[in-house]
C-alpha positions as CSV (number, residue, x, y, z in Angstrom):
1,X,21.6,149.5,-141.5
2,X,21.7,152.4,-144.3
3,X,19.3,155.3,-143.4
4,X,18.3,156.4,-146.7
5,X,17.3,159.9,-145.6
6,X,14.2,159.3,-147.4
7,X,10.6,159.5,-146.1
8,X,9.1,156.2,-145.9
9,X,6.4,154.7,-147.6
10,X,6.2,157.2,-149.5
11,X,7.2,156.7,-153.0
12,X,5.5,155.5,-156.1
13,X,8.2,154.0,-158.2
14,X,12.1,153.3,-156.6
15,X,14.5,152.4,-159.0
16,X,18.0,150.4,-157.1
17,X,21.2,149.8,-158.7
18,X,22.6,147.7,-155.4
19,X,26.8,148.1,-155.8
20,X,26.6,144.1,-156.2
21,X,29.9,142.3,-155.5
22,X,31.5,140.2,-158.4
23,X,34.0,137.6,-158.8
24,X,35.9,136.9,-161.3
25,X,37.8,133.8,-162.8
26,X,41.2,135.5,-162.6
27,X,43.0,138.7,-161.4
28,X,42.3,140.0,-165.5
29,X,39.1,140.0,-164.7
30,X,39.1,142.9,-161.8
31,X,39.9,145.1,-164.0
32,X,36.5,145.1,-165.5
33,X,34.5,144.2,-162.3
34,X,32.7,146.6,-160.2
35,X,35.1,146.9,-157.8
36,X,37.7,148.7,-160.5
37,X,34.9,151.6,-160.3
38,X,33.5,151.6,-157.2
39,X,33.0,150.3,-153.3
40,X,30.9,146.9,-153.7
41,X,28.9,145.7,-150.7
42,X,28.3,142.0,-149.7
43,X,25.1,140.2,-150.4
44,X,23.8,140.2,-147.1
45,X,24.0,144.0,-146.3
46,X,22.3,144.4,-149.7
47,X,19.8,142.2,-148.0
48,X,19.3,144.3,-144.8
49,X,18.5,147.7,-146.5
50,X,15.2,148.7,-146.0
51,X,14.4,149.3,-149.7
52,X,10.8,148.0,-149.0
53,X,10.2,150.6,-146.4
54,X,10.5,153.3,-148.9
55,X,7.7,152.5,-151.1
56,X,3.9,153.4,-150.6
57,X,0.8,150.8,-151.1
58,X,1.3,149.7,-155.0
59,X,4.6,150.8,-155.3
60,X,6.3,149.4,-158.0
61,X,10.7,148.9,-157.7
62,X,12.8,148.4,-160.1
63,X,16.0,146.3,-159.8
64,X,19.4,146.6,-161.6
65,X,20.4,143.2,-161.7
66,X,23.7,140.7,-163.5
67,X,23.2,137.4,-164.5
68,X,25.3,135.2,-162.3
69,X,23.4,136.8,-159.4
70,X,19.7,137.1,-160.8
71,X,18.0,134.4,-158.5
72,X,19.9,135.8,-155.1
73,X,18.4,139.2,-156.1
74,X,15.0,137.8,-156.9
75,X,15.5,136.4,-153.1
76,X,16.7,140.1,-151.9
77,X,13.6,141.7,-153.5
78,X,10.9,139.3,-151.7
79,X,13.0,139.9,-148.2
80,X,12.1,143.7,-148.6
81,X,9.0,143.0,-149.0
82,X,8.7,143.4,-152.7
83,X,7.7,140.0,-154.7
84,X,9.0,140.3,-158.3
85,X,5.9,140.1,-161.4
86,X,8.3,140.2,-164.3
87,X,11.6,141.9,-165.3
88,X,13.2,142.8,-168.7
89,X,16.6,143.8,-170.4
90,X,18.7,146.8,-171.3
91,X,19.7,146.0,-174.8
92,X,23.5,148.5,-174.4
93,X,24.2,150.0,-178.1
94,X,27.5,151.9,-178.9
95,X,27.1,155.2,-180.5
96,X,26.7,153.3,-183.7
97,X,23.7,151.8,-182.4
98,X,25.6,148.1,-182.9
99,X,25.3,146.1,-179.2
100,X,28.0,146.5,-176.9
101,X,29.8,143.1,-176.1
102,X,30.1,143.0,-172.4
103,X,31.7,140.3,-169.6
104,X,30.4,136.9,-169.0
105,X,30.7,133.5,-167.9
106,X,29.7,131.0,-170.5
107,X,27.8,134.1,-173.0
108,X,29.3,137.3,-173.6
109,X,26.9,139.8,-172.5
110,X,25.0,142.5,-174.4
111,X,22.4,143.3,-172.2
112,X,21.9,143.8,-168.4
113,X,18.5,142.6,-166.4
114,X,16.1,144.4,-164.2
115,X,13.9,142.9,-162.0
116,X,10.5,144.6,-161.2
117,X,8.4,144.2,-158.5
118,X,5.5,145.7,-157.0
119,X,3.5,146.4,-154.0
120,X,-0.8,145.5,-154.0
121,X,-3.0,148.4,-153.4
122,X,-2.6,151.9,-153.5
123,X,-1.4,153.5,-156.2
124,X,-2.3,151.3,-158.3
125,X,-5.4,151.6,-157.3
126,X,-6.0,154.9,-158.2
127,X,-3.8,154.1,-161.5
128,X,-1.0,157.0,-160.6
129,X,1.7,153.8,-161.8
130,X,0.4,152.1,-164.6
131,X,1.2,148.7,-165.8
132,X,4.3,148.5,-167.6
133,X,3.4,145.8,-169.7
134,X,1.1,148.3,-171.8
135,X,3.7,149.8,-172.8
136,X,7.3,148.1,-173.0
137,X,6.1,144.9,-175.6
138,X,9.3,143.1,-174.6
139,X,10.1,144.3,-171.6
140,X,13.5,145.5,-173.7
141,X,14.9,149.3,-173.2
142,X,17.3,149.9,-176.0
143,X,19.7,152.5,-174.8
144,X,23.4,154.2,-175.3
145,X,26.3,152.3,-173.4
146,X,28.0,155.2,-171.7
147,X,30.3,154.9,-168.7
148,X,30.6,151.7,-166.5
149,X,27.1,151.4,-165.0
150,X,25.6,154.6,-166.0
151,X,21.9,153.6,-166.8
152,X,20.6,154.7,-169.9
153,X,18.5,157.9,-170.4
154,X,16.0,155.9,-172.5
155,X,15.1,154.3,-169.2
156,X,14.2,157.2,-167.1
157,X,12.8,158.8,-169.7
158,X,10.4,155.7,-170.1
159,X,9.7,155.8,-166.1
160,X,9.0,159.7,-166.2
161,X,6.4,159.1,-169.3
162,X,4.5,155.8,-167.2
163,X,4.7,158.0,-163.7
164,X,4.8,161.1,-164.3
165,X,2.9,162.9,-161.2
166,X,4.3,160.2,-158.8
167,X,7.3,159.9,-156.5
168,X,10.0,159.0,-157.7
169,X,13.4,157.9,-156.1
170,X,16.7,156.5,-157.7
171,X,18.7,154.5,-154.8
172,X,22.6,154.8,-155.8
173,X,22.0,157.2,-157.7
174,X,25.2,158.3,-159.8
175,X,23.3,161.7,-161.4
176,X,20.7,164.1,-159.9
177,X,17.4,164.5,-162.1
178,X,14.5,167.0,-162.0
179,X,11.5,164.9,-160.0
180,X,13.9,162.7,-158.4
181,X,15.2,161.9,-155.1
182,X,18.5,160.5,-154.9
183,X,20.4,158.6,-152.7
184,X,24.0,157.4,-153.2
185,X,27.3,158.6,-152.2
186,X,28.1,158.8,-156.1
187,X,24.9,160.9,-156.7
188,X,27.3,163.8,-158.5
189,X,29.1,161.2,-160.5
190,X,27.7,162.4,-163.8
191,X,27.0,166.2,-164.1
192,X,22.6,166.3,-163.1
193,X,20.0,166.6,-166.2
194,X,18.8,169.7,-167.3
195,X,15.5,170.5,-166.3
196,X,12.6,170.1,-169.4
């Protein structure tokens, strides 16, 4: 089992982008898939990571998801503990704001999923992580396509405006950030944002 090296029920808002195995309708394929960029794991020791564990009553975690896999994941979520309330898109834009035309099976992609679920009680409660519905009206982030995935800043950004005297901690982290803990063994992939 991964020991995140994180306290434990402690954080207010975790945001996961599992290394989620692909496969691929031919060898051409690989070249794009996940594990051209990086060390994959297998759906079950996704499934055994204590992700649940790290949040605190009415934590709310957000899931990086692809399509092919989105109901397993929806599964993985309520096994840590975590039943999904709703989810939303990443709409990826090239630097000239047209959407970038990804991989798929039957579509070709311009977007990529998250799942989000949340714990009862808590912080909530007490209204430290609001309800993101307020504020996404789509539950769409429109955000620059940068290296293969390398979230967008328009998404932290967003999560650092709805919680922004919480705890906050980015599982697989590829980039260190000011009010974040990271976890990851690509957490210096990206050189770390400034802090404001």
């Amino acid at each position: 089992m991964i020991d995140f090296g994180l306290p434990l029920f402690s954080y207010d808002v975790v945001v996961i982008d599992p290394p989620w195995p692909w496969k691929a309708y031919s060898d051409k394929g690989l070249e794009k898939s996940p594990e051209a960029q990086y060390v994959t794991m297998s759906m079950a020791d996704i499934a055994a990571m204590p992700v649940g564990d790290l949040l605190a009553p009415g934590g709310m975690l957000i899931m990086w998801g692809t399509w092919p896999l989105i109901e397993a994941q929806a599964t993985i979520m309520r096994g840590w503990g975590v039943p999904p309330v709703t989810g939303g898109v990443w709409a990826k834009r090239t630097v000239n704001g047209k959407l970038r035309w990804g991989t798929g099976f039957v579509l070709r992609s311009v977007c990529e999923p998250f799942l989000i679920g949340r714990l009862k009680g808590g912080s909530f409660a007490r209204g430290k992580v609001p309800n993101l519905i307020e504020t996404l009206s789509d539950a769409a982030i429109d955000g620059l396509a940068r290296e293969h995935s390398r979230k967008p800043e328009e998404f932290f950004q967003l999560i650092e405006t709805l919680v922004p005297v919480g705890r906050r901690a980015d599982i697989f982290s590829r980039q260190r950030r000011p009010g974040w803990d990271g976890f990851g063994n690509e957490a210096e992939k990206f050189p770390a944002v400034a802090a404001a």
